[in-house]
C-alpha positions as CSV (number, residue, x, y, z in Angstrom):
1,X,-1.6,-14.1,5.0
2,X,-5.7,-14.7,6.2
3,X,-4.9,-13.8,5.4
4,X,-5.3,-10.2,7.1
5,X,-8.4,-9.4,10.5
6,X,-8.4,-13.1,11.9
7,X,-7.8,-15.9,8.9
8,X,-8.3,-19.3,9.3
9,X,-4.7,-21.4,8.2
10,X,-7.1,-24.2,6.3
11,X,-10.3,-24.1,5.1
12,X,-12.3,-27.4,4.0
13,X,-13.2,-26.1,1.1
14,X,-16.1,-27.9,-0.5
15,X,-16.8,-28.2,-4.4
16,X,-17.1,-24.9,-5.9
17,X,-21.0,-23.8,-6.9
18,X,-21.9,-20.9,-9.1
19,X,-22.3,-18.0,-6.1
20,X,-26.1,-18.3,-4.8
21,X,-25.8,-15.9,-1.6
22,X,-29.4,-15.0,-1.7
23,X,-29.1,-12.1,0.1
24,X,-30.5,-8.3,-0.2
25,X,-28.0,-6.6,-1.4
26,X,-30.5,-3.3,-0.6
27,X,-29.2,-3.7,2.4
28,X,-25.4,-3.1,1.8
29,X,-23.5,-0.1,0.9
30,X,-20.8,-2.0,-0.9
31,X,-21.0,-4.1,-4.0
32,X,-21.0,-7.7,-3.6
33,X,-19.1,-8.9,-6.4
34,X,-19.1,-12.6,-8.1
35,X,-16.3,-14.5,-9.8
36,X,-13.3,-12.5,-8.5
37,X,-9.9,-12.5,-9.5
38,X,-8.0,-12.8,-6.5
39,X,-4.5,-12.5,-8.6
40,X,-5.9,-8.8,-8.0
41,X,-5.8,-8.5,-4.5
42,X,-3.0,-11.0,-3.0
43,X,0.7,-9.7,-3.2
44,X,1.9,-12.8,-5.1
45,X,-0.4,-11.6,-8.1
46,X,-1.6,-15.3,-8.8
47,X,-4.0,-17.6,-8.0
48,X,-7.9,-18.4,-8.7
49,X,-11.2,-16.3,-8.2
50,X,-13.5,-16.2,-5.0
51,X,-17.3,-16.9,-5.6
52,X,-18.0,-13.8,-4.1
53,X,-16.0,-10.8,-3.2
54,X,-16.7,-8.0,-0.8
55,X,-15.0,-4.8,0.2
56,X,-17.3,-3.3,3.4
57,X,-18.0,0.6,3.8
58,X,-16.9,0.2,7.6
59,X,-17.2,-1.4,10.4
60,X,-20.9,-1.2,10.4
61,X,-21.6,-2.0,7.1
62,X,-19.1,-5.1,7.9
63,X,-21.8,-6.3,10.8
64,X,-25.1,-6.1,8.4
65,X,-22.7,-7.8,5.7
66,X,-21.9,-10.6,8.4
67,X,-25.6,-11.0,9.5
68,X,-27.2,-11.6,6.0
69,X,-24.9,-13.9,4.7
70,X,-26.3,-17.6,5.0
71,X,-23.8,-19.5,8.1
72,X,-23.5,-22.5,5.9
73,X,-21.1,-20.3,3.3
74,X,-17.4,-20.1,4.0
75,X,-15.8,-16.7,5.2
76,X,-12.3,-15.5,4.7
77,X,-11.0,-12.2,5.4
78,X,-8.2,-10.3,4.4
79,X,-6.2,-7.2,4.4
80,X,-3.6,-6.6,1.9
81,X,-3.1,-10.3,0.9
82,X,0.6,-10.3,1.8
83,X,0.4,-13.4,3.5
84,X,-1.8,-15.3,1.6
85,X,-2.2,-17.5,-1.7
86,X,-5.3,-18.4,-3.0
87,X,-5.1,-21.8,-5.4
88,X,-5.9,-21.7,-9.1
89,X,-9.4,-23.8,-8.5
90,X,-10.5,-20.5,-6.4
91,X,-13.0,-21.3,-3.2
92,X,-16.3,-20.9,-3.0
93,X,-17.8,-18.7,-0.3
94,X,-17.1,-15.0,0.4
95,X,-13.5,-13.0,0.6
96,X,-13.8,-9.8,2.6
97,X,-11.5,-7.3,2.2
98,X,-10.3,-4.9,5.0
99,X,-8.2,-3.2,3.7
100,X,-8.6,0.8,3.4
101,X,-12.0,0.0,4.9
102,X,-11.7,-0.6,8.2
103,X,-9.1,2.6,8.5
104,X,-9.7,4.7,11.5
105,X,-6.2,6.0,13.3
106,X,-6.8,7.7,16.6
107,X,-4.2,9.3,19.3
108,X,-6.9,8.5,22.0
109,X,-4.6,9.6,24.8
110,X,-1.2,10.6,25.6
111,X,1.4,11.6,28.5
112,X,4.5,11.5,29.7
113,X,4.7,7.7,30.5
114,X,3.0,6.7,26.9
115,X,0.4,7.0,24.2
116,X,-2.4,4.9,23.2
117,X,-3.2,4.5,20.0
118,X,-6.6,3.0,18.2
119,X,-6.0,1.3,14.8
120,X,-8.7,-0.1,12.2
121,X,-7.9,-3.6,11.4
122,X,-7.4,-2.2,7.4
123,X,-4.6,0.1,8.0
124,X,-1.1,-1.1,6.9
125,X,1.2,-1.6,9.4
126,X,3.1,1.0,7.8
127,X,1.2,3.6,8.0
128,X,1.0,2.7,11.9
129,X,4.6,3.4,12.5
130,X,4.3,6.5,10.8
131,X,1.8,8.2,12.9
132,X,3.2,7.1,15.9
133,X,6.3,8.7,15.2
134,X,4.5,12.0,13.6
135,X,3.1,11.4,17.4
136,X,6.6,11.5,19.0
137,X,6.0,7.4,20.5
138,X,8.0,4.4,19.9
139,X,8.1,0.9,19.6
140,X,5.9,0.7,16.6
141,X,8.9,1.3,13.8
142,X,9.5,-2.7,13.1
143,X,5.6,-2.0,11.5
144,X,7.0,-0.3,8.9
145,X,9.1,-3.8,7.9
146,X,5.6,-5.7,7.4
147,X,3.9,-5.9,4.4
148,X,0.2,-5.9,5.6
149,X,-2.8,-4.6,7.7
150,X,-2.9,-4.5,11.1
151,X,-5.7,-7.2,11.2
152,X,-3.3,-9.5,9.4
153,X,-0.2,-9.1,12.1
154,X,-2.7,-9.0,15.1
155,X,-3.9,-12.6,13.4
156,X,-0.8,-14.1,12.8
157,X,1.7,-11.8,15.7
158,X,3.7,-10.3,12.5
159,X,7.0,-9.5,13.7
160,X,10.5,-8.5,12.3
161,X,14.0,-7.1,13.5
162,X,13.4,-8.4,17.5
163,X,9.8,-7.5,18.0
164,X,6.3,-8.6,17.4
165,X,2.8,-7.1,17.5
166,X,1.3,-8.3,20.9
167,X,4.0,-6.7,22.5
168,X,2.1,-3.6,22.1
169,X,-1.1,-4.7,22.4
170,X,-3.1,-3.8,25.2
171,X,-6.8,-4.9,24.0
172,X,-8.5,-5.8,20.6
173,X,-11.6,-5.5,18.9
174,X,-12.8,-8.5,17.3
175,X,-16.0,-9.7,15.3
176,X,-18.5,-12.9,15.1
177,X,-19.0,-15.1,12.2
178,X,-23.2,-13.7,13.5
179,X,-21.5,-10.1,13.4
180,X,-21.1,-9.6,16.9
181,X,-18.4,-7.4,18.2
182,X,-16.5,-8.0,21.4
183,X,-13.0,-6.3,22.6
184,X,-10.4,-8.7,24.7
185,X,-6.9,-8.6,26.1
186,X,-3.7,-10.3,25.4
187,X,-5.2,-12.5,28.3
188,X,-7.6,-13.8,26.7
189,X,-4.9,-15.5,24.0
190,X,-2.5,-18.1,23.8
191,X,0.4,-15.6,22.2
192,X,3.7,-17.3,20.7
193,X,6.0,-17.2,17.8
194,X,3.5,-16.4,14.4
195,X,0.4,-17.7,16.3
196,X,-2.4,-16.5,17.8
197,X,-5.1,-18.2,19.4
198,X,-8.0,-18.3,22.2
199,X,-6.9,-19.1,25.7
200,X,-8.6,-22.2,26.9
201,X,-10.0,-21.0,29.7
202,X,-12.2,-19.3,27.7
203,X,-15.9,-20.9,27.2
204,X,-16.1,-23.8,24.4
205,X,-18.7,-22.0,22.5
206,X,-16.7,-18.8,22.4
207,X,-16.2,-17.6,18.8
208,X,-12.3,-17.0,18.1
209,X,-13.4,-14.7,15.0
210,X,-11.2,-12.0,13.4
211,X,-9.0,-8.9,14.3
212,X,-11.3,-5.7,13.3
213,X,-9.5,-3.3,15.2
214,X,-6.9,-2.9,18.0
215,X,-5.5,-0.6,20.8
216,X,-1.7,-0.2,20.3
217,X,0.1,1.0,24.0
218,X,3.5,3.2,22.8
219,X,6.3,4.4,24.9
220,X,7.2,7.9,24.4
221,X,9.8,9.1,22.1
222,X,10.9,11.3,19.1
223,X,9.8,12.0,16.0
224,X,13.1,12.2,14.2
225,X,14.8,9.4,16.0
226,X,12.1,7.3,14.9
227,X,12.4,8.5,11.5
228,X,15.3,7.4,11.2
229,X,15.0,3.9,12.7
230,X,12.2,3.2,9.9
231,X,14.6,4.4,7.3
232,X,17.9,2.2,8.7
233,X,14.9,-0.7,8.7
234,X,13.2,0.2,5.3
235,X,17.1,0.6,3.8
236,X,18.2,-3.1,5.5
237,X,14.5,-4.2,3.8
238,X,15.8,-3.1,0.5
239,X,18.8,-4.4,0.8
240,X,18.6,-8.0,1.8
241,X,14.9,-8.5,0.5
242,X,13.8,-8.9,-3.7
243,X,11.5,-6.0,-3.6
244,X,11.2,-5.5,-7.4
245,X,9.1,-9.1,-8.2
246,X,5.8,-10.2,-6.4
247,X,6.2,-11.9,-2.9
248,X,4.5,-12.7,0.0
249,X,7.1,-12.1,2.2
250,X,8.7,-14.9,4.4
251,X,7.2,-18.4,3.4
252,X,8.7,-20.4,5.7
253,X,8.7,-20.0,10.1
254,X,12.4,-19.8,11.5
255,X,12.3,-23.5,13.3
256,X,14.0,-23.0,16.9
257,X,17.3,-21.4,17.1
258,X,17.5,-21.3,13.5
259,X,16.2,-19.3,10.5
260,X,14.3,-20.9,7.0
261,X,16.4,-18.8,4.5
262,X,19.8,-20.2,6.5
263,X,18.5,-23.7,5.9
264,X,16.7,-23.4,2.5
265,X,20.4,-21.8,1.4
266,X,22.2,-24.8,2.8
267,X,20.3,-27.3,0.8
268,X,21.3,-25.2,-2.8
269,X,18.0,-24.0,-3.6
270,X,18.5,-20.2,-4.1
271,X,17.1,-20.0,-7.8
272,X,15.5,-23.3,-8.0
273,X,12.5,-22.4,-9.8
274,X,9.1,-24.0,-11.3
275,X,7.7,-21.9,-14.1
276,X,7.4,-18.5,-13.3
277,X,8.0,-19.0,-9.4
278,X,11.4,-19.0,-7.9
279,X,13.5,-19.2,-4.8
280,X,15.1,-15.9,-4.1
281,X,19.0,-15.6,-5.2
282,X,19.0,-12.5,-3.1
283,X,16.8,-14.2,-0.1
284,X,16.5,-17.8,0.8
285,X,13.1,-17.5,2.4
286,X,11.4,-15.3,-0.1
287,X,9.4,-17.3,-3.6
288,X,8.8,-14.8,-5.6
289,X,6.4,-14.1,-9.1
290,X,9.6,-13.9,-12.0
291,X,6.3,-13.3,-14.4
292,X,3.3,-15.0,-14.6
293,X,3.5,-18.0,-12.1
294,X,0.3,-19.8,-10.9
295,X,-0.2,-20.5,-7.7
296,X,0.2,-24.5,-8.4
297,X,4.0,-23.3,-9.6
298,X,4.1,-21.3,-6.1
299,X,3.1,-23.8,-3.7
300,X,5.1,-26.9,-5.7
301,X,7.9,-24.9,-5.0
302,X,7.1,-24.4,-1.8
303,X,6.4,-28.4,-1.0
304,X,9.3,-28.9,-2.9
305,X,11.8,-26.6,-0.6
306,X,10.4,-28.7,2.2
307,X,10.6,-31.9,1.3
308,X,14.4,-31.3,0.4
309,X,14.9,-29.3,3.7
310,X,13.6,-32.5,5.5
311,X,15.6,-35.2,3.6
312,X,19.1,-33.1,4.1
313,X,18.3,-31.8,7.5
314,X,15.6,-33.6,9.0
315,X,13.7,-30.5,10.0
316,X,10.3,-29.6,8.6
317,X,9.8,-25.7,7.7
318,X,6.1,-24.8,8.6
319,X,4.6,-22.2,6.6
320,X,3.8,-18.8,7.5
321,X,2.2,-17.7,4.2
322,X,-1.0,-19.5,4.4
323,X,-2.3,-21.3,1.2
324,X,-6.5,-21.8,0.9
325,X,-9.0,-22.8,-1.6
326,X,-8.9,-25.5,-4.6
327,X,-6.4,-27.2,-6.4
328,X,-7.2,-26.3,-10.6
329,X,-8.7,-29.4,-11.1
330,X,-11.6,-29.3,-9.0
331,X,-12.5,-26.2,-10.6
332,X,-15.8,-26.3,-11.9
């Protein structure tokens, strides 16, 4: 995203095997699936196939799932894969998806000062800012600008026209790499600009895990003012954004007091392209899929953006999207 419940930003990824997981699948209510495309399931529609692919029940089925695997085999999980880009060697290991899996969306309680609303780590933001206005709350339209799960902005604090995603939080509900589940507070995190991360103070053996589920505190409001504030955002989102080709959103962090797509646009690269991938002409900060791009075409452009960023500007644009797995030719 990552992507995405919690995703690690770089994976040491080891020489791909054919998948052994040597687990009992009798056990899960999901199939486990080998050799996956994952051009299928990230929003860039390239990139190389996961060992193994799984897609819990729920929540539950997501702890036996956890349990069983073996702890020497990498774990990434994701959501809608807006955020993410998976290289054409693939990675070994599993790829859980979240998304429409982890999906509950509860009012658990609601007065005159605010609401509180539970959200499944699977649900797209969207959807989010649409029941909280059907719910007559604010402060969770920007969601509807985000292209992912819940899971993936809690990771990552997606944000977008002002505001970002801790700034409703008011606790989460996370799980182990051993399947344990544990619910914390903003407290408990280092919070900034697209970064999340355990606090220190927290004990050195404490697993940082990922996002399965959080509780979202609203202001009240209503229901057709916040309609309308999603559509003026959706509209400037259709707009300013190239919404017809295969993106993953933002690639690039906004360094401080400045923004990527200002600085990408500076250095002439709107339409510099590699293959099938290529720099926005309608947004500088947006590489998007003109066909069938790989995802070594994606991320050369990418690299290439930065390194000619640095040498006119002498700033270095940090990712946002984040980029695991192989390079084609360690494929096995």
């Amino acid at each position: 995203m990552q992507t995405e419940a919690r995703l690690p930003v770089d994976i040491n990824v080891p020489s791909l095997q054919p998948p052994t997981p040597g687990i009992d699948t009798r056990l899960l209510r999901s199939e486990l699936r080998q050799h996956e495309p994952m051009k299928q399931h990230v929003s860039w529609r390239a990139g190389g196939h996961a060992a193994c692919f799984y897609q819990p029940a729920d929540l539950e089925d997501l702890v036996v799932f956890l349990r069983l695997w073996p702890k020497d085999e990498p774990v990434v999980m994701i959501g809608l894969g807006s955020n993410l880009l998976v290289r054409d060697g693939g990675l070994p290991g599993v790829i859980i998806a979240l998304h429409a899996k982890l999906n509950d969306l509860l009012l658990v309680e609601q007065d005159k000062d605010s609401g509180l609303i539970y959200v499944g780590a699977g649900v797209p933001c969207a959807k989010l800012a649409r029941f909280a206005s059907l719910h007559n709350l604010a402060g969770a339209e920007f969601l509807a600008g985000i292209p992912g799960t819940v899971g993936g902005a809690l990771a990552m604090n997606a944000g977008c026209y002002g505001s970002e995603t801790w700034e409703r939080v008011e606790r989460v509900k996370t799980i182990d790499r051993d399947g344990t589940l544990h619910e914390r507070t903003p407290g408990d995190y280092r919070i900034g600009y697209r970064q999340v991360e355990l606090h220190e103070a927290m004990p050195p053996d404490t697993s940082c895990g990922w996002f399965v589920g959080g509780w979202f505190r609203l202001r009240p409001g209503q229901q057709e003012s916040s309609r309308q504030a999603v559509k003026a955002l959706l509209g400037t989102r259709i707009k300013t954004q190239p919404l017809g080709f295969p993106s993953a959103g933002s690639v690039f962090r906004n360094p401080p007091g400045d923004y990527a797509a200002r600085l990408v646009e500076q250095c002439d690269l709107k339409g510099f392209r590699i293959g099938d991938a290529m720099i926005s002409t309608l947004h500088a900060n947006f590489i998007i899929n003109c066909g069938h791009a790989t995802a070594t075409e994606i991320e050369t452009v990418i690299n290439t953006a930065q390194a000619i960023v640095y040498k006119k500007t002498g700033i270095r644009l940090v990712t946002e999207v984040r980029i695991i797995g192989q390079h084609k030719g360690n494929e096995p």
